[in-house]
C-alpha positions in Angstrom: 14.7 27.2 2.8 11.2 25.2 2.6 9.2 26.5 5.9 8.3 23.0 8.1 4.2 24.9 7.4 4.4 23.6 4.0 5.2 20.4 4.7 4.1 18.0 2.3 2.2 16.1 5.0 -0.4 18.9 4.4 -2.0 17.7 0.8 -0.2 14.2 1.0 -1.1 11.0 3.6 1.2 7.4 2.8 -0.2 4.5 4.5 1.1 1.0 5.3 -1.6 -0.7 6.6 -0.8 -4.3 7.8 -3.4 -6.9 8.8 -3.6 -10.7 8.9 -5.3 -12.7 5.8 -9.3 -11.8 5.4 -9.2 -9.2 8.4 -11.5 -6.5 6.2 -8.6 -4.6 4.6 -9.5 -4.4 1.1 -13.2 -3.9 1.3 -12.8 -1.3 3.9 -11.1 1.5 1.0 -14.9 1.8 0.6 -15.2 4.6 2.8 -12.7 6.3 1.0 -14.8 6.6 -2.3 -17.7 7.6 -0.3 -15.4 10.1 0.6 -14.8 11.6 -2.2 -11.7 10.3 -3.2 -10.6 8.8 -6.5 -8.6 5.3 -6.2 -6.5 3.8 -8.4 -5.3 0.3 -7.4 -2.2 -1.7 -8.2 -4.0 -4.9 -8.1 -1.2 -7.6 -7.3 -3.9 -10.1 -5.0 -6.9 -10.3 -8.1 -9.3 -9.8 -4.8 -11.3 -7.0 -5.6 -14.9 -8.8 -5.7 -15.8 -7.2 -1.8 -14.3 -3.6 -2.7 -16.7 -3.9 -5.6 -20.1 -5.1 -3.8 -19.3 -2.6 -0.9 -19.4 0.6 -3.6 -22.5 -1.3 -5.1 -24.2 -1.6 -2.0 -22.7 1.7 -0.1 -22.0 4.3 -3.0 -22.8 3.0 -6.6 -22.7 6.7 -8.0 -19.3 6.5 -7.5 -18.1 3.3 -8.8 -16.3 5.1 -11.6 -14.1 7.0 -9.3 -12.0 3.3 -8.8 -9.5 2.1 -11.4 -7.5 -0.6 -11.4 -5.2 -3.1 -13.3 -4.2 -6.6 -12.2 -0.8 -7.0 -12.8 -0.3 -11.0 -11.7 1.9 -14.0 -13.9 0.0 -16.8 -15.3 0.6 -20.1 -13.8 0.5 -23.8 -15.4 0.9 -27.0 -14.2 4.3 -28.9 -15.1 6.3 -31.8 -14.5 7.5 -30.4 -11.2 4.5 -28.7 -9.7 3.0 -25.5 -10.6 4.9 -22.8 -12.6 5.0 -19.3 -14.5 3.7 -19.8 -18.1 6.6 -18.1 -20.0 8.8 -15.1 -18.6 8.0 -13.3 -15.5 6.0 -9.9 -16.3 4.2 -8.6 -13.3 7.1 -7.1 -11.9 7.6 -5.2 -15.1 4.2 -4.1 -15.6 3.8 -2.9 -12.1 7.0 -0.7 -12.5 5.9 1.0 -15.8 2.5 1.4 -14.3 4.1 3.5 -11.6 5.8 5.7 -14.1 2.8 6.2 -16.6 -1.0 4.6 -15.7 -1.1 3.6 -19.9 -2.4 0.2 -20.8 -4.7 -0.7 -23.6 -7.0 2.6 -24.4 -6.2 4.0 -20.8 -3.6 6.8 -20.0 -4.0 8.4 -16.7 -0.3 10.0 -17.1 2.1 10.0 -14.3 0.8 8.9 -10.4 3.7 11.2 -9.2 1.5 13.8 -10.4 -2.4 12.5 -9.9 -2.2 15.3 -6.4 -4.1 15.3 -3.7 -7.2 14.0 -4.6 -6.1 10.6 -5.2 -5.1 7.6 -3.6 -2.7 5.0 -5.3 -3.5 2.0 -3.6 -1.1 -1.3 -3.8 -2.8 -4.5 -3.0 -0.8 -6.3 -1.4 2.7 -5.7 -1.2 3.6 -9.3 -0.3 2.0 -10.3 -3.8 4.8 -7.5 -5.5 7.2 -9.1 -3.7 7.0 -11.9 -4.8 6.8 -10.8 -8.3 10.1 -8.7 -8.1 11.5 -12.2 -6.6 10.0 -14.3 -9.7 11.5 -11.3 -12.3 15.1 -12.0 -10.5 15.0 -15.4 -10.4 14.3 -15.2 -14.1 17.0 -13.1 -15.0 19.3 -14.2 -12.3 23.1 -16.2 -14.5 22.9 -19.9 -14.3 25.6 -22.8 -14.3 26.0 -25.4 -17.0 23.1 -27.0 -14.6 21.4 -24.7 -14.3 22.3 -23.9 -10.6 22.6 -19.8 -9.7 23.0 -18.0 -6.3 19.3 -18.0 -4.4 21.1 -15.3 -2.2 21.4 -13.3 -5.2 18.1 -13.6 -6.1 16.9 -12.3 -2.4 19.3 -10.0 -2.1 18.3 -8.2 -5.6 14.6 -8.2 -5.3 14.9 -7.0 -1.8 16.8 -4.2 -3.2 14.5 -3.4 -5.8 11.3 -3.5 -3.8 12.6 -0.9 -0.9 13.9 1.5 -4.1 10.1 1.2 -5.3 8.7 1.9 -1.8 11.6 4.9 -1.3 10.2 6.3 -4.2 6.2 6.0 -3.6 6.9 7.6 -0.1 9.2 10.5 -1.7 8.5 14.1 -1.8 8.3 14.2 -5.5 5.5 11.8 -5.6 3.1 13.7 -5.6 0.3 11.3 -4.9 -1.4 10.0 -1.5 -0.7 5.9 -1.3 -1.7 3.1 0.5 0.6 0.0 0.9 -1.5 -3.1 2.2 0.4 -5.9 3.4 0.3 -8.8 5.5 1.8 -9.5 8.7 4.5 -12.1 9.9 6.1 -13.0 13.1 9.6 -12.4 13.1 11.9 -13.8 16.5 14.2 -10.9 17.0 17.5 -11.3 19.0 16.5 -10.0 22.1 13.9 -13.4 22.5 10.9 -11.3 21.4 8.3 -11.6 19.1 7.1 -8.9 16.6 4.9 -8.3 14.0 6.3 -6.7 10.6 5.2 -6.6 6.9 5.8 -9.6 4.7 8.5 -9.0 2.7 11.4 -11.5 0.8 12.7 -13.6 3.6 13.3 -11.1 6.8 15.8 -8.8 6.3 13.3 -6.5 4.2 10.3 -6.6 6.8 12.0 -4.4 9.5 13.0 -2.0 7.1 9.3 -1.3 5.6 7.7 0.7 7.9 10.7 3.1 8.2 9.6 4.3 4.9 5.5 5.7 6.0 4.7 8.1 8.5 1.4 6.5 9.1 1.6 2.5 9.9 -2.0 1.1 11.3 -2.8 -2.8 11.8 -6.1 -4.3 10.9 -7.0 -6.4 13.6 -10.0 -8.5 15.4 -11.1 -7.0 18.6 -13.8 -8.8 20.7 -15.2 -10.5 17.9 -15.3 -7.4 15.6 -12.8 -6.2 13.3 -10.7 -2.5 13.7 -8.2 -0.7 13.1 -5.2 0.0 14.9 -3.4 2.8 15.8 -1.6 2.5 18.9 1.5 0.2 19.7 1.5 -2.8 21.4 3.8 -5.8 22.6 3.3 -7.4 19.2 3.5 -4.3 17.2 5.1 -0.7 16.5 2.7 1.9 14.8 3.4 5.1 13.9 0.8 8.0 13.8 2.1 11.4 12.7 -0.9 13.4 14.9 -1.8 11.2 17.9 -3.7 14.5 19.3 -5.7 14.4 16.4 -7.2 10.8 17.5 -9.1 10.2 20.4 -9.7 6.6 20.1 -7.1 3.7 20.1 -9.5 1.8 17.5 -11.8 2.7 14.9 -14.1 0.8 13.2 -13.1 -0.6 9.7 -15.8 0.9 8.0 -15.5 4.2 8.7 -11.4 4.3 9.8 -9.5 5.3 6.8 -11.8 8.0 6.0 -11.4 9.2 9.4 -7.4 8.9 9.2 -7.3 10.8 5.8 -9.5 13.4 7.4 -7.6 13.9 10.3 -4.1 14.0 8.7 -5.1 16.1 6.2 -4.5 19.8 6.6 -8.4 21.7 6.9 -8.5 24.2 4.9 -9.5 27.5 7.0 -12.6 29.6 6.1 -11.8 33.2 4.3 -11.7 36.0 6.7 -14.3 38.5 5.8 -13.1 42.0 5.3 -15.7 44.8 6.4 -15.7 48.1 4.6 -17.0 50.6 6.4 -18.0 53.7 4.2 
């Protein structure tokens, strides 16, 4: 039997991190190459530019350390509005990237195995889910008219999104990740108002942050932007070492680093063994 000391929580941190539209999320993984770590991002929004000019700016010597591939259908204009040009992919893609980082003359192997010194990042999750709904939609059987079920169609690509997000946050992935997503007001029965993860239509939102340990909320403070880490009327975070946390916000610039350095186990110096002779 596995001792609760060897916990994977000791090498491996998985984040949702949830924040409103242009609240700093993106650009602040910066201070997570600055510390050391490599990224490798799931690029779903095609919003990278600030990530970019913050290593440029903040860290250029380590611009190599971040990888990433946009996995995002092409659209086209037709007769009835905008549409997918030809057959769904990124839903696809983004699976077989999760098995095996290969595309083009690339092949970082498994993320289940990059270990502890990397961060798979998925920006955002409400751009995959709309991709896993596109895919199902796509494949979903049709009638003479071409009618089919749209509960079907929700109902599948939910499914499929919290089996990809069961098995990102499972032992066996052997990877640390970060989920960024955006928020959305759902009225719950009781009369009140919370704040969960955009997902496909709201049966799937409360269900997402049962799957992380650590759930943190961007959020605009005073005129200045932070991060979250305590709960509120609005929201319910989750921080698996509150003692390790003084603060109730930290600044987005530094935050993530700090969280990664504070989850993480720190490593204890060698005792030093004196011979005497």
């Amino acid at each position: 039997m596995p001792s609760l000391a060897n916990h994977q929580s000791n090498q491996y941190t998985k984040v949702l991190l949830i924040g409103d539209a242009k609240s700093g999320k993106t650009g602040s993984l910066v201070s997570l190459v600055k510390a050391g770590y490599k990224l490798r991002i799931l690029d779903f929004d095609n919003l990278l530019d600030i990530l970019k000019f913050k290593i440029m700016e903040e860290c250029p010597d380590k611009i190599e350390n971040v990888e990433f591939v946009t996995v995002r259908d092409a659209y086209k204009a037709g007769a009835n509005g905008s549409q997918i040009d030809g057959k769904p992919k990124a839903w696809i893609n983004a699976i077989k990237l999760l098995d095996s980082w290969k595309y083009e003359d690339t092949d970082l192997g498994r993320p289940a195995d990059w270990g502890p010194d990397c961060i798979l990042i998925v920006d955002s999750l409400s751009r995959l889910c709309d991709a896993a709904y596109d895919f199902h939609e796509s494949i979903i059987p049709r009638g003479k008219s071409g009618d089919y079920d749209g509960r079907a169609v929700y109902g599948n690509a939910q499914d499929d999104v919290e089996k990809v997000l069961a098995m990102l946050t499972s032992r066996g992935f052997a990877t640390n990740l970060i989920v960024i997503a955006h928020g959305s007001y759902i009225d719950l029965p009781d009369g009140t108002t919370k704040i969960f993860p955009q997902g496909i239509g709201q049966k799937l939102s409360p269900k997402i942050p049962q799957y992380f340990s650590t759930y943190i909320r961007y959020k605009n403070s005073a005129g200045k932007r932070m991060i979250q880490l305590q709960s509120d009327a609005l929201i319910d975070l989750a921080n698996p070492n509150p003692s390790a946390f003084t603060e109730k916000m930290l600044p987005i610039e530094t935050g993530l680093a700090t969280i990664f350095e504070n989850l993480r186990e720190k490593k204890k110096p060698e005792s030093i063994k004196l011979v005497r002779k």
